[in-house]
N, C-alpha and C positions, 0 to 999 in steps of 0.2 A: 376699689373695684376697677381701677385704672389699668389691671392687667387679662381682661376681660373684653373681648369684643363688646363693642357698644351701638346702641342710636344714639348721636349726639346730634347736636340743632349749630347748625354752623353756617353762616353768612357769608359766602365769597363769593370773587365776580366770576363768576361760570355757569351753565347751562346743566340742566341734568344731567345724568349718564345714561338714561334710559333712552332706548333708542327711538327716537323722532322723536321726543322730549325738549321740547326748547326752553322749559320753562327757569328761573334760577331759584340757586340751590337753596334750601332750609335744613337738609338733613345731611350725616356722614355718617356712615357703618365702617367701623374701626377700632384699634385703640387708641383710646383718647390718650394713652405717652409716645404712642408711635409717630413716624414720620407723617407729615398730611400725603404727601405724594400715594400713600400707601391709603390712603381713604379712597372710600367710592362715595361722591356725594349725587343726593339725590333732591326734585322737589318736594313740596311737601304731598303732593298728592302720589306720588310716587311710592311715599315710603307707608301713604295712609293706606293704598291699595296692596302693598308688602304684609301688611300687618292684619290689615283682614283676612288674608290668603292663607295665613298661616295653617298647615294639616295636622290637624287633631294629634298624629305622633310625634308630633313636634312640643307641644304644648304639655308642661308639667303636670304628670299624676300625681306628686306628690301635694296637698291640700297645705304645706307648712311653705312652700314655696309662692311667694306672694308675686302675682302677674303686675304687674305696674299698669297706670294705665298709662297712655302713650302723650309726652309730654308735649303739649304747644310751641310750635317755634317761636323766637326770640320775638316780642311784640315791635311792629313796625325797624324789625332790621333788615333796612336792604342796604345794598353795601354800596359804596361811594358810586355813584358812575358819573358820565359825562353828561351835561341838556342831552337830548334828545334829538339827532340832529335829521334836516329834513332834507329830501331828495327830489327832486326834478324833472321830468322828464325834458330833456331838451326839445322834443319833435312839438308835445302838445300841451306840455306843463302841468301834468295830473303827479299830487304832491305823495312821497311814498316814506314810512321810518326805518325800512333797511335796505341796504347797498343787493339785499336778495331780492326783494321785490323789484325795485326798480330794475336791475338786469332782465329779470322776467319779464317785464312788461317794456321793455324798451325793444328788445326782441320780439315783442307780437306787436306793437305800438299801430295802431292801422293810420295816423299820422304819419309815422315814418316809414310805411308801405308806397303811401300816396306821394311824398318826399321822393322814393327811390322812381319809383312807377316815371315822375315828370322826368327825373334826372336822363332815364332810360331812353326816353324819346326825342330830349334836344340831341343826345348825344349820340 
């Protein structure tokens, strides 16, 4: 059945496809002999929300064709990553787990408003 688009349950370091999806991946829609670049991977609630959605014409009339149910991803496979590392603010020291957040809030930081506010007046 390898020459057959598939749902496959697949473990790599990457983010969903779906968009504003950050979650990582459990699932791949593809052929499992094909190239991986050529997969779309998604998270698991992604593909659970795919699979409910499905419209009735989509879905085989024929009774001899057997629906699968939808299989569980790979138990406790998350895929190698780094510790976890942690982030700083310089201005006031409120601790952040990504390089996104911290940006964000370094830029509203009311710490380093007060910071710029004195600089502004010695100078």
């Amino acid at each position: 059945m390898a020459e057959k688009c598939q749902i496959i349950p697949k473990t790599v370091f990457a983010s969903c496809e779906t968009y504003n999806c950050l979650k990582p991946v459990a699932w791949a829609i593809g052929r499992p002999d094909g190239p991986p670049q050529k997969l779309v991977y998604f998270c698991d609630q992604c593909v659970r929300d795919m699979v409910g959605s499905i419209p009735a014409e989509l879905l085989p009339k024929d009774e001899s064709v057997p629906i699968r149910e939808v299989p569980q991803p790979l138990p406790d496979a998350k895929p190698d990553t780094e510790p976890d590392k942690i982030y700083y603010c310089k201005y006031c020291g409120e601790e952040f787990d990504t390089p996104v957040k911290i940006a964000t809030h370094t830029r509203l930081c009311p710490a380093r408003k007060e910071i710029e506010n004195i600089e502004k007046e010695e100078g």
